[in-house]
KEVEX-481633 format. One line per 3 residues: number of its first residue (from 1); their letters; for each residue x, y, z of C-alpha. Coordinates in nm, 2 decimals, m for minus. Layout:
BEGIN
NUM> a> X/Y/Z | ...
END
This chain:
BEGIN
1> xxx> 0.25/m2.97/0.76 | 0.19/m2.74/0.48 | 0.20/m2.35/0.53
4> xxx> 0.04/m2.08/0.31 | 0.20/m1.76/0.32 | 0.02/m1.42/0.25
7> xxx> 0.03/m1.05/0.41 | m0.06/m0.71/0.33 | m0.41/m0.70/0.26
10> xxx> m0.48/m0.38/0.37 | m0.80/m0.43/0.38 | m1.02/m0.07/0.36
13> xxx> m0.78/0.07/0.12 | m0.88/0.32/m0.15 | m0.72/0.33/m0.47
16> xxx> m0.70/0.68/m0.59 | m0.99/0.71/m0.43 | m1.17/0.41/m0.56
19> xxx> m1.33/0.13/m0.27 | m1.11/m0.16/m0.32 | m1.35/m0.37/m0.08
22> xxx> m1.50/m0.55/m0.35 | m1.18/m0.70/m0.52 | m1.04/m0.75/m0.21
25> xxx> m1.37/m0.96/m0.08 | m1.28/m1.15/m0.43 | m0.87/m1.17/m0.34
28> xxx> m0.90/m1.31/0.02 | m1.20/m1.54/m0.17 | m0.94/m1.63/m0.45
31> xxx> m0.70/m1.73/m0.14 | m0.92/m1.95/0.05 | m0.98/m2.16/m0.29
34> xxx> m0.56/m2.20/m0.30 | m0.62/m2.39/0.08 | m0.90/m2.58/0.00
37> xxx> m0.72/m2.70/m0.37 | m0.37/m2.74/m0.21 | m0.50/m2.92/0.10
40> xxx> m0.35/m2.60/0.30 | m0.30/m2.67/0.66 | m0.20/m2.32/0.81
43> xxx> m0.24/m1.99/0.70 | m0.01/m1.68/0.82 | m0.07/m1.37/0.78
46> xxx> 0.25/m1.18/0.83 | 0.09/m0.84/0.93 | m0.12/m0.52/0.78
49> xxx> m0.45/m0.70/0.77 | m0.60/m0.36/0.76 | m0.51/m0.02/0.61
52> xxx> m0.61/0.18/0.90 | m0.57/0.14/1.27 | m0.95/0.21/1.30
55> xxx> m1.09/0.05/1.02 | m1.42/0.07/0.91 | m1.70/m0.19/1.00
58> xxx> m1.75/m0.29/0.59 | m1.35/m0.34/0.60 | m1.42/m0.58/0.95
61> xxx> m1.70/m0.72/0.77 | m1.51/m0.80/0.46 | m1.22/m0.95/0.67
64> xxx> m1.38/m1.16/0.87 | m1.59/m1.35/0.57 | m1.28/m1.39/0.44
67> xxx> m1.13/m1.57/0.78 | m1.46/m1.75/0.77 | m1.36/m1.88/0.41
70> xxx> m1.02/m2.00/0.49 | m1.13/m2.13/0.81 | m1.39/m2.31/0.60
73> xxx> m1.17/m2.45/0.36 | m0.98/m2.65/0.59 | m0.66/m2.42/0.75
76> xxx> m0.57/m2.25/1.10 | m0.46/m1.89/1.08 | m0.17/m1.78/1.23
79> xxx> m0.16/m1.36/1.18 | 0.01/m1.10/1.34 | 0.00/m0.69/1.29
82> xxx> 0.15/m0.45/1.10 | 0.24/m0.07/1.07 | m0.10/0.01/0.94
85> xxx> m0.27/m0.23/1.21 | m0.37/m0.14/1.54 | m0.25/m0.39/1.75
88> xxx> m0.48/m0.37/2.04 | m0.78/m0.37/1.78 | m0.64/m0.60/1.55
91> xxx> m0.58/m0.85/1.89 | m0.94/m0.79/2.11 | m1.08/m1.10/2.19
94> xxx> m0.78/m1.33/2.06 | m0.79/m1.57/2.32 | m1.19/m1.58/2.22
97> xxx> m1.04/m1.65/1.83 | m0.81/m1.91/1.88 | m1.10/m2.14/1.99
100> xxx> m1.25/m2.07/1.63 | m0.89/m2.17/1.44 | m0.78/m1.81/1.43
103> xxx> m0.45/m1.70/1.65 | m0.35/m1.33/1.61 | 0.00/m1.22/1.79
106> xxx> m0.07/m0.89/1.76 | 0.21/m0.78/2.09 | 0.54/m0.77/2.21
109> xxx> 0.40/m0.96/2.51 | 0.36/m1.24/2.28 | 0.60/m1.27/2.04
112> xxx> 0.80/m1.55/2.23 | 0.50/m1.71/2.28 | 0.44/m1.95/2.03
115> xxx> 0.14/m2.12/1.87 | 0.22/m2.46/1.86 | 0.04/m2.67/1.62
118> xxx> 0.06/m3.04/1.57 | 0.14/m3.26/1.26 | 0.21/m3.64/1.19
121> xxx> 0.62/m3.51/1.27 | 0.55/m3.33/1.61 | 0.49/m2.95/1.68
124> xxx> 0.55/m2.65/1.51 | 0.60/m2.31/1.71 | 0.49/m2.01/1.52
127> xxx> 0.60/m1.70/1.65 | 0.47/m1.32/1.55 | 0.64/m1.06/1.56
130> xxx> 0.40/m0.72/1.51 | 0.51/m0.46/1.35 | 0.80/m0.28/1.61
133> xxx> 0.80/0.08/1.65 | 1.16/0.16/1.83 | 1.06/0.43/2.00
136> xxx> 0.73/0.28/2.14 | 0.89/m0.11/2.21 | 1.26/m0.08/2.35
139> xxx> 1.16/m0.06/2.73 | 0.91/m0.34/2.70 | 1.21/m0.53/2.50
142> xxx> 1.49/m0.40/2.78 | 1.68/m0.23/2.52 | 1.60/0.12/2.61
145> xxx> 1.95/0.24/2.39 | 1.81/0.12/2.08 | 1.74/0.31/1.80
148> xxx> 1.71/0.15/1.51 | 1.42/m0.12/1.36 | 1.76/m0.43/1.33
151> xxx> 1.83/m0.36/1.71 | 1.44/m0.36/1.82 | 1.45/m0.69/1.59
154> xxx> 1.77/m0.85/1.74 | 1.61/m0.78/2.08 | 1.27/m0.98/1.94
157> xxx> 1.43/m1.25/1.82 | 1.66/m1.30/2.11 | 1.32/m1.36/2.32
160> xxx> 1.24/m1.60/2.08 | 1.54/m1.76/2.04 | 1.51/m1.85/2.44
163> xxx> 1.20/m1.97/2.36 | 1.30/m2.21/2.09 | 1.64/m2.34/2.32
166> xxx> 1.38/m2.47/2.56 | 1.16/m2.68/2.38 | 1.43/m2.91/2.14
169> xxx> 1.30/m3.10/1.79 | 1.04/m2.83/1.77 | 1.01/m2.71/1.39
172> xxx> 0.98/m2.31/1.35 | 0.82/m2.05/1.16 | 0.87/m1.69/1.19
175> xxx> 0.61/m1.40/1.06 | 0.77/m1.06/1.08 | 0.64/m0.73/0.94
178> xxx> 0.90/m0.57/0.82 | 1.22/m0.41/0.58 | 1.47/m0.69/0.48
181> xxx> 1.83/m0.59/0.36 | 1.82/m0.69/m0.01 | 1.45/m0.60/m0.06
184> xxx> 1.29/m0.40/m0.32 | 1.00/m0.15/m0.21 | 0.70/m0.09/m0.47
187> xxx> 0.61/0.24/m0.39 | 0.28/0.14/m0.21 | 0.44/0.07/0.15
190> xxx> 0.38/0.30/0.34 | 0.73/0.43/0.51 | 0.82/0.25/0.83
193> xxx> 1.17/0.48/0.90 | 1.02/0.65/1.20 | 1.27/0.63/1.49
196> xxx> 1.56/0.50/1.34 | 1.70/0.35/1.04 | 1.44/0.10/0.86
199> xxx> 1.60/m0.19/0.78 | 1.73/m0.49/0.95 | 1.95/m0.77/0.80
202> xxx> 1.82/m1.08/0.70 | 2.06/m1.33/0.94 | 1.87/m1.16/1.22
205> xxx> 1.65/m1.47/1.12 | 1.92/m1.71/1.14 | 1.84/m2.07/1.25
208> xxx> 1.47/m2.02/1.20 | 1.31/m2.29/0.96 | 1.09/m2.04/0.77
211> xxx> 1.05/m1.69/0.79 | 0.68/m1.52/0.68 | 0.78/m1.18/0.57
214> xxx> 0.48/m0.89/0.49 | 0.51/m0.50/0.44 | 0.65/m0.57/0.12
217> xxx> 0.42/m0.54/m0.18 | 0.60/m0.75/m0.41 | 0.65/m1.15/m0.41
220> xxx> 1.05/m1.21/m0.33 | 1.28/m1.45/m0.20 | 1.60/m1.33/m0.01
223> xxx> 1.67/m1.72/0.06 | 1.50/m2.06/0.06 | 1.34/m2.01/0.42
226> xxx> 1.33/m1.61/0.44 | 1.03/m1.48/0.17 | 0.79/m1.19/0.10
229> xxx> 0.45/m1.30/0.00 | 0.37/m0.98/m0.11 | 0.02/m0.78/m0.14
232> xxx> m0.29/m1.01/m0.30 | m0.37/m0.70/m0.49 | m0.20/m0.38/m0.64
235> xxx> m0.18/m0.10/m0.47 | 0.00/0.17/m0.72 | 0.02/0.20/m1.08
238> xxx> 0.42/0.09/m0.98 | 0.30/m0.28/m0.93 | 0.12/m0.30/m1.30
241> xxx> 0.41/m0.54/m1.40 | 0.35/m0.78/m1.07 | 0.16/m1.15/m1.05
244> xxx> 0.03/m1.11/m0.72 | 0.12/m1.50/m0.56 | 0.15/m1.65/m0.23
247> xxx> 0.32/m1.91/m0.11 | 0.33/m2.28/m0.08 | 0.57/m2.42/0.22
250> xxx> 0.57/m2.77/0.32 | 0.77/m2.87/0.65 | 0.88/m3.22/0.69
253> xxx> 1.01/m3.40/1.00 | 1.36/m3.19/0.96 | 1.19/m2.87/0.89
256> xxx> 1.16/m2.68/0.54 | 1.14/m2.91/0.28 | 1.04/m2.71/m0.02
259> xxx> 0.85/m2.44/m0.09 | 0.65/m2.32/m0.44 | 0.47/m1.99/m0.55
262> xxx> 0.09/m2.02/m0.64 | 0.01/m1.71/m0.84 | m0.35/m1.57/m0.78
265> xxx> m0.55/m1.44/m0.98 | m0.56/m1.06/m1.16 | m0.86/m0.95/m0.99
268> xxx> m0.84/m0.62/m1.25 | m0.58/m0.53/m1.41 | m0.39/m0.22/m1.43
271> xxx> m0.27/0.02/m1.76 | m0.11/0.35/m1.79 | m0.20/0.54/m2.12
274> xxx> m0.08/0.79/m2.35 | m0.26/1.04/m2.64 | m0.46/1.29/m2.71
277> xxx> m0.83/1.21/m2.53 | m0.97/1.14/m2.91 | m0.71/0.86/m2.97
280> xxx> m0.78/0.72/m2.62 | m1.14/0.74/m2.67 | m1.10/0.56/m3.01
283> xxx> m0.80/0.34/m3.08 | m0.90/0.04/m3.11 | m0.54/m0.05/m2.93
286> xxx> m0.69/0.02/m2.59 | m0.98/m0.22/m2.61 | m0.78/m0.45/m2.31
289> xxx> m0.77/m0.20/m2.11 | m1.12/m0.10/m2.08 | m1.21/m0.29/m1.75
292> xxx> m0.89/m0.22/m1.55 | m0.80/0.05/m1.38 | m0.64/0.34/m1.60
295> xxx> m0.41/0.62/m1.56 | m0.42/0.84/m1.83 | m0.17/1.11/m1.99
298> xxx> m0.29/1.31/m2.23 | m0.11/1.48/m2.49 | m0.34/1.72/m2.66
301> xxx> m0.20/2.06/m2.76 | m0.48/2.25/m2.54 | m0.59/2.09/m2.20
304> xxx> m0.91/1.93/m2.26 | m1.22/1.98/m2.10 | m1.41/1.74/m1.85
307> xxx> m1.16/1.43/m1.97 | m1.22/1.23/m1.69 | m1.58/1.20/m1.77
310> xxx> m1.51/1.15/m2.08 | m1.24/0.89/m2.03 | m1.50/0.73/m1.82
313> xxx> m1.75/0.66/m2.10 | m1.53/0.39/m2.20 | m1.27/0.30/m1.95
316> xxx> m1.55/0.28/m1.65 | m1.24/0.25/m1.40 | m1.01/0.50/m1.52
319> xxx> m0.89/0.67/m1.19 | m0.61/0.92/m1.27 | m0.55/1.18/m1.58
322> xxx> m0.31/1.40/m1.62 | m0.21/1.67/m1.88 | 0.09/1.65/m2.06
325> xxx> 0.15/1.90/m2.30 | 0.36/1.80/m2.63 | 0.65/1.99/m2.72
328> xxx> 0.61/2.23/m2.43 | 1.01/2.31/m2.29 | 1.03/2.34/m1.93
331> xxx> 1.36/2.47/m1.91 | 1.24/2.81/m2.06 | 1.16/3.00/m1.69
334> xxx> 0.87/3.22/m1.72 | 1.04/3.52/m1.70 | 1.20/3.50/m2.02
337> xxx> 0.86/3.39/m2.14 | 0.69/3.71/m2.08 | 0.98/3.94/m2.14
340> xxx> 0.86/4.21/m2.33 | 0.48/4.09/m2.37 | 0.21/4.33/m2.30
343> xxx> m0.02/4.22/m2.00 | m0.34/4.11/m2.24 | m0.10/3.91/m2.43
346> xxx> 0.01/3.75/m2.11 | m0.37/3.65/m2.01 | m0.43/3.57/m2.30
349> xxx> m0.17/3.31/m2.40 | m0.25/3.14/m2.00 | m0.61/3.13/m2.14
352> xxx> m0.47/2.93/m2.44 | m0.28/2.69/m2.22 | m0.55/2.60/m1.95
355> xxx> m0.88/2.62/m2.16 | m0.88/2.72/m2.54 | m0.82/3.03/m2.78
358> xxx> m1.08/3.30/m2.62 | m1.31/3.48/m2.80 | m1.27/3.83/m2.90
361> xxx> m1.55/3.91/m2.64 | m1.40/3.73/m2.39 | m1.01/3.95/m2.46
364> xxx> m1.24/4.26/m2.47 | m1.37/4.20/m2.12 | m1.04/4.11/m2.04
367> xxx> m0.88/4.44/m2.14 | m1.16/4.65/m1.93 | m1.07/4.44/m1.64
370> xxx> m0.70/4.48/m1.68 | m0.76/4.85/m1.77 | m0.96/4.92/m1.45
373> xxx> m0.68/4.73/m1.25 | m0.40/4.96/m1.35 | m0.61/5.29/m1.32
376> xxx> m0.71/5.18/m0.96 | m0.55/5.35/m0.67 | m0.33/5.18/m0.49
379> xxx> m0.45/5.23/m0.16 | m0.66/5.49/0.00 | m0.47/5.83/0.20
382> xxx> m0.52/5.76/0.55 | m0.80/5.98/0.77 | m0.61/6.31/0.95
385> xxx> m0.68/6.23/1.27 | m0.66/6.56/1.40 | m1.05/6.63/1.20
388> xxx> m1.14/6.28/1.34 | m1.12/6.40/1.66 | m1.26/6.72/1.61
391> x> m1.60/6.57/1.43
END
């Protein structure tokens, strides 16, 4: 049997504030061309299909073409939820999917119950573990002491383990959503701490043929059989160094036999840059960067005006700018800065900083308005209510 391993599509995610719907409709597309080329059998999902736990019908519409595609090109899905998933949504009308090729395990109901799928070698049981809240899932697990994600996990994989005892020669895969020992965050999960400590070691996974990790944005391996697939697409400026991939696992009669990464393609890239907004705007350095996405730091003595717009007319997707001002010293506190300085020379120097030398019309105004300020009363004398009550 051969296995394709993705998660974290997040599906409906914005990127600073950007629709991502379109290059994900293009990722998931991207995906279902790796099972129809590598003659992909099974699909799992290992959890945060969606971004939200209500997502929005273009995200469901997007999502479910790209089922349809994978479906199409020849595999069975296997998915289960995540921390961003709802898992009741994310689950209606399962038993309706599975007819269709696609089986979610989106509860802790059903994490001991397999799907079992059939190859030349026999069955292969593949279990789902959603995303476990502690705090929400130790009662339904009987572990109402527990605390922490590695206890909820233990008790999870205990079920299972039953399971598996029971039914002997079966191969099995594992998809769990969550934070391995030994794994490097991105920056772009979102935290998963609530309720106890976060992560759980990886022999909780012992004696399992291959485990389907997903929260985890990057591709990693923390053994042969025990993997993060990692996002199809980047989610923070962090990931700009990262080849999205998934992977390929083939199972033979004795279970894992090998297992290769397939990278996917950049679907648009990411680049941080750094000048003033004229060299940005004309360096003919930056040409590559002009159709990804772009985070800009600009290093002009004086904050300039409208930049994004600006930064716009030629990098269409830049997304984030920020003002960096050169040889500015930060450890000088403001106090000592304005030691001494007359108040119109205090305005006038924030004016400088935040939007250009004013004009001597503009300080003239200023000096009225600072004038009036001082000469204002402070407060008005309070009404003698003895002639209040006599009026």
């Amino acid at each position: 049997m051969r296995m394709l391993h993705t998660s974290d599509w997040h599906i409906g995610r914005t990127f600073h504030g950007v629709d991502l719907l379109g290059d994900q409709a293009r990722s998931l597309a991207a995906i279902a061309e790796v099972v129809a080329a590598e003659s992909v059998d099974v699909v799992v999902v290992s959890g945060d299909v969606y971004d939200r736990s209500i997502p929005s019908a273009d995200a469901i519409a997007v999502c479910n073409r790209g089922f349809e595609a994978i479906r199409a090109a020849g595999a069975l899905i296997v998915a289960t939820a995540g921390n961003h998933d709802s898992p009741v949504r994310l689950g209606a009308g399962a038993s309706f999917a599975a007819a269709g090729g696609l089986y979610l395990r989106t509860t802790v109901a059903d994490a001991h119950r397999p799907v079992l799928l059939s190859d030349a070698h026999g069955e292969v049981a593949f279990y789902g573990i959603p995303y476990l809240e502690p705090d929400i899932t130790r009662v339904e697990l009987g572990v109402p002491q527990a605390r922490s994600h590695a206890e909820i996990l233990d008790a999870a994989m205990g079920r299972i383990r039953s399971d598996i005892a029971g039914r002997p020669g079966v191969r099995t895969v594992v998809l769990a959503h969550a934070f391995v020992v030994g794994a490097e965050a991105t920056g772009s999960e979102r935290s998963i701490s609530v309720g106890g400590v976060e992560t759980v070691p990886r022999s909780a996974f012992d004696g399992v043929d291959y485990v389907a990790l997903g929260h985890l944005h990057s591709p990693q391996t923390l053994s042969e059989s025990v993997r993060y697939s990692g996002s199809p697409l980047p989610y923070s400026f962090a990931e700009n160094s990262h080849r999205k991939a998934v992977w390929i696992i083939d199972l033979d009669a004795a279970g894992l036999h090998a297992v290769r990464r397939h990278d996917l393609p950049s679907i648009r890239g990411l680049s941080r840059l750094t000048g003033t907004l004229d060299e940005l705007l004309t360096d003919a350095a930056h040409a590559g960067a002009e159709q990804d996405y772009v985070s800009a730091t600009l290093t002009d003595h004086t904050r300039p005006v409208d930049a994004m717009r600006k930064l716009r007319a030629r990098f269409p997707h830049a997304v984030h700018v920020e003002w960096s001002r050169p040889g500015g010293n930060p450890e000088l506190h403001y106090r000592e800065r304005v030691h001494g300085r007359r108040d119109t020379e205090v305005a006038q120097s924030f004016l400088t900083d935040v939007r250009g030398v004013p004009s001597a019309g503009e300080m003239a105004w200023l000096e009225r308005a600072l004038a009036a300020a001082v000469t204002e009363p402070d407060s008005v004398a309070p009404a003698d209510p003895a002639r209040e009550l006599s009026a």
